[in-house]
Every structure is written in structure tokens, then in C-alpha cells.
N, C-alpha and C positions, 0 to 999 in steps of 0.2 A: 492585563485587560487590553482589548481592542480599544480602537479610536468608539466604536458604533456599543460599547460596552459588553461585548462577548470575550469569552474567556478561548484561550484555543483549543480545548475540549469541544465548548461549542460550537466554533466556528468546524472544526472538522467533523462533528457531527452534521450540520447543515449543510457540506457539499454532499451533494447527491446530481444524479443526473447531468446535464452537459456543464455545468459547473463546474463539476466532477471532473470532465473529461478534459475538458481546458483546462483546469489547473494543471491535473494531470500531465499533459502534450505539454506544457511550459516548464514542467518540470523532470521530464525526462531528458528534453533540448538540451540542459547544461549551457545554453546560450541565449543572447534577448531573443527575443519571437517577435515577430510582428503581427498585426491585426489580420491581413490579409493571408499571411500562412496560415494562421488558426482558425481561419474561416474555412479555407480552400482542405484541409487536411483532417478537419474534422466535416466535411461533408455539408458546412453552414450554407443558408439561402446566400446569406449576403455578409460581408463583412459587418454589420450593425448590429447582427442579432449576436457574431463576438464580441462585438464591443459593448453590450448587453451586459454579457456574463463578467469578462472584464472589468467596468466597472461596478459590478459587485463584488466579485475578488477584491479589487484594491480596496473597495471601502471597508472589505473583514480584514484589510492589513495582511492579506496571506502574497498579495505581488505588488510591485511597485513599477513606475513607467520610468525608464530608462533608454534614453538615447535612441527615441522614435521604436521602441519595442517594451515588451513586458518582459518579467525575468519575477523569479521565486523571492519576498523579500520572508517567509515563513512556509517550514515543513511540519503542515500537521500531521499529515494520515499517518493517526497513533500505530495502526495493525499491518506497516509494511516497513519494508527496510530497504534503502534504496543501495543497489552494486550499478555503479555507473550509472547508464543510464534506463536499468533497469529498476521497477519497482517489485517486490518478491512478496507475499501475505507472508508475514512469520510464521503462522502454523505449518506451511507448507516448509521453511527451512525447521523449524522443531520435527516434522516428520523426518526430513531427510537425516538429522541431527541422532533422532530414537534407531533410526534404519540400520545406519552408520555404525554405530556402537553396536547394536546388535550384531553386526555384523562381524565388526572386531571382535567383538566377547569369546562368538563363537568359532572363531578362526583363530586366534591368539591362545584365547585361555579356553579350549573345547573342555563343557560341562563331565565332571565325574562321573555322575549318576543320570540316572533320567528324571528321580526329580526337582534335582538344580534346574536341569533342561527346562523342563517344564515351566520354572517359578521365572527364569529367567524370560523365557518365551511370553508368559502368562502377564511380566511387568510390562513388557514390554507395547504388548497386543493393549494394554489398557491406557499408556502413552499414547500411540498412536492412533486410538480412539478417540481421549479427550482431542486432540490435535485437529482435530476431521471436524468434532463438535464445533470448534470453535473456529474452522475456517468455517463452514454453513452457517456457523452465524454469523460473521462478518460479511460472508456473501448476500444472507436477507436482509441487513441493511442499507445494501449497497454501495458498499464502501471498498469491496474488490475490484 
């Protein structure tokens, strides 16, 4: 549980919008941020309307003030996986994931028949489906 009694389901359900994007930007850095970066870098009127967001982050417990800057003290956003200082939506590596094998499958171990082919082809194209499904829906929630 949070200090403010949310769960970190919910607190990553409720960033949305520049919320979003400031967590976001503080958490790609890999290093403290300061107020005046996160204003200037995400396009902000004034330093205040980040420090707005800011402290509503700290007070969901998702960053903590360190050393005249902010820094990530929790990683919610359940639907992405961070390389570096990259964020990546999973579906998009489970596609490359379904892509990959197919690909090996049919280079390595080329199908007998045509309708191995096929079933192999057929599992695959239905992978790659739900995959799509379910980044679209993480995109209408806004959470990409």
C-alpha cells in the first residue's frame, strides 16, 4: 500500500497524461532530475506547473526528492519493460518474440508438408494478433 492508501496497480493506473510524462522523463534519466529540466524538457509554462505533478508523484510514493533533484523511488507501468534507458510496451517485444521463432522455425526446421506450413503459419498469425490486441489496448488507456 501507498502512504495516500493506493495499491501500485493503482497508482499506475492513475498516471495518465503529464503525470505520465514526467514520471516517465525521470525515469528513463537513470539519474536525479531536477525541477527546472523537467519543465524545460517536457515543454512546461513554468517550473511550478512540474512541480505540480511532482508533488503528486511523491505523494503516490512512485519518486522521492534526493539531493535537490527527483529520481524513481517505484516502477509501476505494469505493460512495459525497461532496456536502459528505454521503455518498450511488451506486446511489441512478444511480437518480435512470435516473429523471431517463426522465423527460426521456418529456416532451421523448414515444414514437411504444406500443412504443417500452414498450422505453423496459422498459430503464429493468431499470436501476433492477440499481441496487437492488447498493445491497442494499452494504448486507449493511455498508458503507452
Amino acid at each position: 500500500m501507498r502512504k495516500n492508501g493506493q495499491t501500485d496497480k493503482e497508482s499506475a493506473e492513475t498516471l495518465k497524461g503529464t503525470q505520465l510524462d514526467v514520471y516517465h522523463f525521470i525515469l528513463t534519466r537513470n539519474k536525479r532530475v531536477g525541477i527546472r529540466e523537467i519543465a524545460r524538457e517536457l515543454n512546461m509554462r513554468s517550473p511550478s506547473t512540474a512541480q505540480h505533478h511532482l508533488a503528486k508523484l511523491e505523494e503516490m510514493g512512485l519518486i522521492k526528492r534526493e539531493w535537490g533533484g527527483y529520481v524513481i523511488n517505484k516502477i509501476v507501468l505494469q505493460n512495459h519493460t525497461k532496456i536502459n534507458r528505454f521503455l518498450i510496451p511488451r506486446p511489441i517485444i512478444y511480437i518480435l518474440f512470435v516473429i523471431g521463432s517463426l522465423l527460426v522455425e521456418l529456416i532451421v526446421y523448414p515444414p514437411m508438408s504444406p500443412q504443417a506450413y500452414t498450422i505453423v503459419l496459422l498459430i503464429r498469425i493468431i499470436l501476433i494478433t492477440i499481441c496487437i490486441y492488447e498493445l491497442i489496448k494499452i494504448w486507449r488507456h493511455g498508458q503507452l
